[in-house]
MIPAMI-258680 format. One record per residue: z, y, x of N, C-alpha, C, CB in turn; residue in one letter. Coordinates in steps of 0.02 Angstrom, whole numbers, plus 50000, padded with zeros to 5 digits. Atoms other than C-alpha are relative to their C-alpha. Last residue first. Glycine has a CB too. Layout:
// residues N
ZYXZYXZYXZYXA/...
// end
This chain:
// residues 85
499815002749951514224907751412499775000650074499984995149983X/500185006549971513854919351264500154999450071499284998749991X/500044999249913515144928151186499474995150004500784997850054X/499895009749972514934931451000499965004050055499334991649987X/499765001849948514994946550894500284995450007500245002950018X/499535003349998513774949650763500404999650062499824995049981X/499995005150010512704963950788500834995649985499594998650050X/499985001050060512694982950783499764993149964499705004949982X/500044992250032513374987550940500164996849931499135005250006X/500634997650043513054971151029500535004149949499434992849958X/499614996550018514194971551213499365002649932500355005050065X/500194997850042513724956951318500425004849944499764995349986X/499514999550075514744953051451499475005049966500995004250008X/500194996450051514084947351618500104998449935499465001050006X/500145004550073515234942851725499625002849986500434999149941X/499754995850054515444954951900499754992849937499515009749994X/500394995950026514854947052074500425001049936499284997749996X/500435002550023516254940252194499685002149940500154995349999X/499535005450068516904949552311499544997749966500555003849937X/499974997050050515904953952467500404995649954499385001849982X/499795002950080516084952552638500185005049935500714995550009X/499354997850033515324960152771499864996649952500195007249985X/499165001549974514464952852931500575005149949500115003050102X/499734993249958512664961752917500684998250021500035007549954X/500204996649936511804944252889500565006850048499275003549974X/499755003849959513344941952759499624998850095499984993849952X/499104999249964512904956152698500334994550052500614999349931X/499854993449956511054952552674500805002850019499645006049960X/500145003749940511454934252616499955006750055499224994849990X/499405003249954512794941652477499664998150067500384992849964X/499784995149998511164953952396500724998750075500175001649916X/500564996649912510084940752426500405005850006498905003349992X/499995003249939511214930952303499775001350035499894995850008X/499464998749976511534947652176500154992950066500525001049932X/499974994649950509754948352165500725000250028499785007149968X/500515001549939509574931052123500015007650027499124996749975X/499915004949922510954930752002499805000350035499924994950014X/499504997549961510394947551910500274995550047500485002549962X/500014994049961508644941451861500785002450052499815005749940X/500655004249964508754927351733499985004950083499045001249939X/500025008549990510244930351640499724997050054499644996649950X/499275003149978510384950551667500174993950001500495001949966X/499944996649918508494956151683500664996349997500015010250019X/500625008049967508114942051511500435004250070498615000049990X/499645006250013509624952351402499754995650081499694995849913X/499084999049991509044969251456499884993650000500655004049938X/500064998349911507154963851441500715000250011499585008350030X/500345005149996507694957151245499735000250080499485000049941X/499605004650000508534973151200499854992350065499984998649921X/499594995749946507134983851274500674995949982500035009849987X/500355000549934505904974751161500564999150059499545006950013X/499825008049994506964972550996499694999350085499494993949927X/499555002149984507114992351024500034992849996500385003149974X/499864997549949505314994251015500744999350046499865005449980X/500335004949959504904983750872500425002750061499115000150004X/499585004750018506294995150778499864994050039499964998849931X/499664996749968505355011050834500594993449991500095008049974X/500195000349924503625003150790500795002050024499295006350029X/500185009149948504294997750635499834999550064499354995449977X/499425002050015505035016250592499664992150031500295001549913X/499434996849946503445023850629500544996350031500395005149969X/500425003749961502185012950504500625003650077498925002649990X/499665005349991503625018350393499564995850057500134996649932X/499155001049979503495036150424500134993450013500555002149940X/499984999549958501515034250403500645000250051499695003349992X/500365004749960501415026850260500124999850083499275001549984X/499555007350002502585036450184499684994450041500064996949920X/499394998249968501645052350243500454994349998500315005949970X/500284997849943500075046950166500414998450062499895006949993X/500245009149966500725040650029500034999350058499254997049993X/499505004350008501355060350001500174993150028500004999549950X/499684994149921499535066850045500944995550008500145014249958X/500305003749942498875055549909500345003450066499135000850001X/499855008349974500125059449789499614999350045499884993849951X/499475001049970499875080049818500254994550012500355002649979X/500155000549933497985081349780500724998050032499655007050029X/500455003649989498235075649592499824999650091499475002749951X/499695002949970500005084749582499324993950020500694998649961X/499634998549946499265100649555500234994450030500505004049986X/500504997149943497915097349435500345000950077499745007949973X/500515003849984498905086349341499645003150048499644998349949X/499485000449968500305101449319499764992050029500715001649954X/499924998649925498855112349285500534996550049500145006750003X/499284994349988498595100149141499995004950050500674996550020X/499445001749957496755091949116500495005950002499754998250071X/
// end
């Protein structure tokens, strides 16, 4: 055998290794943001009405008025852009 076999015989596995492991990385960090997207989205559809109606009944208990709550407006970065309704 070469020394230049000898050298690179321990170095592919180690290499793999590392690829393996970057990309096992990279999917978790990609899963991760589909997560935190996807809560965002759900807290502001599903979620923000109902706090922002207990929000108007406690005021209105306390006797102040409020305007009326904010739209929500989606704002995707590095998606298509649409409005949804």
């Amino acid at each position: 055998m070469s020394p230049l076999t000898l050298t690179l015989l321990p170095v592919v596995p180690v290499l793999l290794v590392q690829l393996a492991l970057f990309l096992r990385w990279l999917h978790r960090r990609i899963r991760d943001d589909e997560i935190h997207r996807a809560f965002l989205r759900d807290l502001a559809t599903n979620h923000l009405p109902h706090i922002y109606a207990a929000l108007r009944a406690i005021a209105a208990v306390h006797g102040i008025s409020l305007d009326d709550p904010p739209q929500i407006q989606y704002l995707e970065l590095n998606g298509p852009r649409r409005r949804d309704p």
